[in-house]
N, C-alpha and C positions, 0 to 999 in steps of 0.2 A: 537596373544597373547601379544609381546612384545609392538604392537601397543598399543592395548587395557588400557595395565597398564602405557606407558609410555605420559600417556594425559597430557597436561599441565594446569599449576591450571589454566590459563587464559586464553581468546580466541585470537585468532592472528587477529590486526587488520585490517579491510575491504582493505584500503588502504593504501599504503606509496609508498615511493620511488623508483626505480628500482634498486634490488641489483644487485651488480656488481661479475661476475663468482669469484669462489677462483682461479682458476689459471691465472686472471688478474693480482691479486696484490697478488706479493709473501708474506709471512710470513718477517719480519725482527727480526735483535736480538740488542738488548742492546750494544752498545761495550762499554765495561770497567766493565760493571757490576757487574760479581762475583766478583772484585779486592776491588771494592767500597764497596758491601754489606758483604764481609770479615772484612773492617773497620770499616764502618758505618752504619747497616740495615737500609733500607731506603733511605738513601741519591742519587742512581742513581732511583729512584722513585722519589723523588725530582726532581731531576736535569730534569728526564723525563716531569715536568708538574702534574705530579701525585701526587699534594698535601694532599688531605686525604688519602690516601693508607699511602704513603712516608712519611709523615706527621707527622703517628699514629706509624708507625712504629720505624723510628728516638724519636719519644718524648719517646715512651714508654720503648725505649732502656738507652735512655739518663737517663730517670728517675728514673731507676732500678740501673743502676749505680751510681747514686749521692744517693738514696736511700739505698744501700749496703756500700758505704763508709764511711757515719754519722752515722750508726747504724753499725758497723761491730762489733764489742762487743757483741753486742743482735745477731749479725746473725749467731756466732760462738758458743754462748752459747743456740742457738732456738732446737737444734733437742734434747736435754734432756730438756728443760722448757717444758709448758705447750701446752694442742691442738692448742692452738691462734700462738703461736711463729710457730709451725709446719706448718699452715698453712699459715702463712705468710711465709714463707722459700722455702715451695711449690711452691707458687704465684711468689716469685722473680726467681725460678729457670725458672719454666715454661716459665714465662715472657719472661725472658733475650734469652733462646734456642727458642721459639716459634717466637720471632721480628726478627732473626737470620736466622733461618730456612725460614722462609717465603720469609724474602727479596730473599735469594739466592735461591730457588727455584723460585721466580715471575720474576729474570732478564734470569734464563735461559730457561724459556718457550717464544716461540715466539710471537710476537707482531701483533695479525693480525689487518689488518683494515679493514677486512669486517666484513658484520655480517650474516656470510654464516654459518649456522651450529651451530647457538646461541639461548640456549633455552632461555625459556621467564623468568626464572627467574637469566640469567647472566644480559638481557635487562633491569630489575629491577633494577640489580646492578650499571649497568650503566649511566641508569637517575637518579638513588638518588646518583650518587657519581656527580655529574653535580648540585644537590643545596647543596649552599654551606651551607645555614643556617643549614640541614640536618648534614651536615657533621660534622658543627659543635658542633649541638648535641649528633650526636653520641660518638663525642670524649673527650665532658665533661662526657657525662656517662662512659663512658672506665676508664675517669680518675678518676671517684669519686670513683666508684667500686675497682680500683687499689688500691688508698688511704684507702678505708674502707678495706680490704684485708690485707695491708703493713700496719697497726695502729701501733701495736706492736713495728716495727723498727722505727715509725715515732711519736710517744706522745712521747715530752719528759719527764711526769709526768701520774703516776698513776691516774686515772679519780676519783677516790672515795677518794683518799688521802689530808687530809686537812691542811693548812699550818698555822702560826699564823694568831690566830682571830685577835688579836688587831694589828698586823705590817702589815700584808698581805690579809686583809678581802677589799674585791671591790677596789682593786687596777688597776687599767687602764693599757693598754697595755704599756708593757718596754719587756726590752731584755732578762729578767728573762720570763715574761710570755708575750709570743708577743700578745695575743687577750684579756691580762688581767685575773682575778679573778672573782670567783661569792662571796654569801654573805656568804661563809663557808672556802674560802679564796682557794676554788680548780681550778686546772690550767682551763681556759676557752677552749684555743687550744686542750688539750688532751681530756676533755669533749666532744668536737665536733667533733674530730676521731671516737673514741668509738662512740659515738650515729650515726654516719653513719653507723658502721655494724650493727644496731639493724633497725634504720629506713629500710635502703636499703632491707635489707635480709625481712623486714616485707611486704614492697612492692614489690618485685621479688617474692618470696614463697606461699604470698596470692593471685597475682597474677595467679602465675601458676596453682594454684588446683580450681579457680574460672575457668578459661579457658577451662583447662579441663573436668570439667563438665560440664559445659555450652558446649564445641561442641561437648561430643557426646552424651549427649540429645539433641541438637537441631538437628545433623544429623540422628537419630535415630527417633526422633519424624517426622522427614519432610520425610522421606523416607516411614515408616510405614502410616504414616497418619492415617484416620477413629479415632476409638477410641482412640488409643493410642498418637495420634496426639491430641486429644480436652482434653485428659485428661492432660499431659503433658504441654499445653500452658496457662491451666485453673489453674495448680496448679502456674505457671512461674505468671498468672495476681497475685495470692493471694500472690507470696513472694513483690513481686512491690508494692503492695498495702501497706503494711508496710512500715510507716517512717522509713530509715535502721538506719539512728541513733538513736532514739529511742527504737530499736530493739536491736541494739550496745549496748546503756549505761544499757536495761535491762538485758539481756544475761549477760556482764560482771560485772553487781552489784550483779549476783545473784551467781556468783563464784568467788576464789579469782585470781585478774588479772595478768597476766601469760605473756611473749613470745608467748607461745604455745596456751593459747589460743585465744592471739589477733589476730596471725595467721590465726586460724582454724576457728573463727568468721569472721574476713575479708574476708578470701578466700570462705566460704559458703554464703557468704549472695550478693554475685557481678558476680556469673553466669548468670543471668536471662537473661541479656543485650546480653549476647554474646549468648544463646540459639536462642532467636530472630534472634540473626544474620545470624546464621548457618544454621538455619530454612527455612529460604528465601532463601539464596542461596541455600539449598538442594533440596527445591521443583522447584526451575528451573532449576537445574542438574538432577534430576531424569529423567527426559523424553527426555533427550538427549541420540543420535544416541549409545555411547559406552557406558552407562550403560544399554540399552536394549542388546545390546549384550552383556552385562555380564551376562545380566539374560538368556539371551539364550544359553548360551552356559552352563550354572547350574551352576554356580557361586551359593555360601552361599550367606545370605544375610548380614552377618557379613564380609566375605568378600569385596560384593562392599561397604557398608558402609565405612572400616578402610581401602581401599586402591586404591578407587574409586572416595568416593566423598568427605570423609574427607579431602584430599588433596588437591580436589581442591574448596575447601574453607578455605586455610590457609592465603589467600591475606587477609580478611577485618579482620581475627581474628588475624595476629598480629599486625596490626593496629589497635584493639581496646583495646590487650592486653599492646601493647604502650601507649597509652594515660590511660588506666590503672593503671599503675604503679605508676603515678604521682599523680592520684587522690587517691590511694589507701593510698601514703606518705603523702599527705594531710591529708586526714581521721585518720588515725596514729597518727601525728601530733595532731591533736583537742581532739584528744580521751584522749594522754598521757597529753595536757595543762588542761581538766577536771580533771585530778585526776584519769583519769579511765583505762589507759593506761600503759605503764612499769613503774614499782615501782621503788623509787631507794630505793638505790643507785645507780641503772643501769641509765646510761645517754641514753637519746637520742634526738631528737632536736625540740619535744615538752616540754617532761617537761624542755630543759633548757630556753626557753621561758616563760615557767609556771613559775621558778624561776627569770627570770626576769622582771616580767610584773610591781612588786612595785618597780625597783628603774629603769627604766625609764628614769629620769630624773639625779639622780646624777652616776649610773654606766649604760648609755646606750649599752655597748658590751657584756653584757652578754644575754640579749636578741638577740642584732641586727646581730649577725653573724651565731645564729643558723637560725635565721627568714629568712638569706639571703641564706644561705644554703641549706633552702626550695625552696625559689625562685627560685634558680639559677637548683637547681636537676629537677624541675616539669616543666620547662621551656626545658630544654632540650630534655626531654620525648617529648615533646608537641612538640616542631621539629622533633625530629623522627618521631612522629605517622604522621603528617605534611608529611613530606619528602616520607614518605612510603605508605601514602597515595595514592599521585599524583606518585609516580613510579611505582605501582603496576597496576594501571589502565593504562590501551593501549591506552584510549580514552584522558590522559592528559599528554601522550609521545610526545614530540616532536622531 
């Protein structure tokens, strides 16, 4: 039984190296390390080589701190303000104990050097901590999400707040506003916080409910098959079939546009891709050795499906749900530069494009740093799904 359930999403591959017994090479420990990670989380993670671990853990500690010190005002007045202060209060508490916790928990577990006893998805862990482009992306995403999280403590200007038309309209970055003004004379920098939490949360959220349906109709379709299998991939051709943006700008010209329903349009209209996927890999999972013994032994069939085979087809689905993300911030992006996207007063980092696309020329920063904000988010994604890619498959292990 414990076999049965404990399958790994991926297969172990044909060949490799000859492992070497555990009681060849003893376990070792860190020395110094709880004394270091008492000071610094991260730092004997550091010091060990373990750059993105040590890395992420040190920045994120460091950051929360210099992050609590410039806004300590706001952090002491957050748990009577509003949901946003609360929840940024949450985030820096979590933060700070969570970088804490972890460092001295990871120096006092032991350091094996084999890989005697290592399932396949710590081996994941370990080839994608080994690119470093990977790493890198994970750690911009960490930190944008941080920053969209911590807005509250870190605008130093209300996003919707306008300042003089005539003395402060398209003013270029200074010390007063370091990313400059748009043409209503609002801080550029606090506009760009704020529309991180709207972008980001639009691409994570619509993400997730895309995913979700998408794999278990596609694990439900490939497993079932016959009818419900042709019917199923027949209706998957008819939503494809639909230009989605077109479908996009109809849907939401025909309601008034919303958060909630950019959401709920994004995330229903970007399953089909991932049904496919789940699809495929379910029908070459079904006729393997441990799910025929699940069914022999009378397993539901809802059973093997959510704990059989959904599992292990989570490799290619969060690699699809990675690259995802960033197409989805894109799309977002294009929607809100039409007009058809979050209304403002609500900032996010297409309309502040949309509001910079006529002055171009004489106040370029009010376009250029949300446009680069996009780049720089959807690129990161793009290494992730990259990185998670080739780690997840055995065949591009090295």
């Amino acid at each position: 039984m414990s076999e049965l359930e404990g399958q790994g999403a991926l297969p172990l591959p044909a060949e490799g190296p000859p492992v070497v017994p555990a009681a060849a090479v003893p376990p070792r420990r860190q020395r110094g390390g709880p004394v270091l990670s008492a000071l610094l989380p991260g730092l004997p993670q550091v010091l060990a080589g373990r750059w993105g671990a040590g890395g992420t853990a040190l920045g994120v500690w460091a950051g929360l701190l210099w992050t609590a010190a410039e806004g300590w005002e706001r952090v002491v007045r957050s748990p009577w303000a509003g949901t946003d202060d609360r929840v940024a209060l949450a985030t820096l508490v979590v933060g700070l104990l969570g970088a804490w916790l972890w460092s001295m928990e990871d120096v006092r577990r032991p350091v094996d050097v084999t890989f005697v006893g290592i399932g396949q998805w710590a081996l994941a862990a370990r080839a994608f901590s080994r690119n470093r482009l990977a790493v890198a992306g994970a750690m911009a995403i960490l930190a944008f999400y941080l920053v969209a999280l911590l807005t509250p403590f870190l605008a130093p200007y209300d996003p919707a707040a306008q300042g003089d038309l005539i003395t402060e309209r398209l003013v270029g970055p200074l010390a007063a506003h370091p990313l400059g003004t748009d043409h209503f004379a609002r801080d550029v920098l606090s506009r760009l916080l704020y529309g991180a939490r709207v972008s980001l949360s639009i691409g994570f959220i619509a993400v997730g409910i895309s995913v979700t349906i998408g794999t278990l109709l596609g694990a439900v379709s490939g497993f079932l098959g016959g009818a419900w299998d042709s019917v199923v991939m027949r209706f998957v051709d008819m939503v494809i079939s639909f230009p989605r943006l077109v479908l996009l700008i109809t849907i939401i010209a025909l309601f008034e546009p919303s958060i909630f329903l950019i959401i709920t349009v994004l995330g229903l209209t970007q399953w089909p891709g991932t049904t496919r996927i789940v699809r495929g890999e379910v029908l070459s999972l079904r006729e393997r050795e441990f799910i025929q013994a699940a069914r022999a032994m009378g397993f539901s069939r809802g059973r093997i499906v959510l704990r059989h085979l959904v599992p292990n087809t989570l490799a290619p689905v969060i690699v699809a749900a990675t690259l995802g993300i960033g197409n989805t911030i894109v799309l977002e992006a294009g929607l809100s530069f039409l007009g058809l996207g979050v209304q403002p007063p609500t900032a996010s980092w297409g309309t502040m494009v949309a509001d910079g696309r006529n002055h171009l020329i004489d106040a370029w920063w009010v376009a250029t740093f949300p446009g680069l904000a996009i780049v720089l988010t959807v690129l990161s994604f793009n290494l992730v799904g990259d990185g998670l890619r080739d780690a997840l498959d055995p065949r591009l292990r090295t």
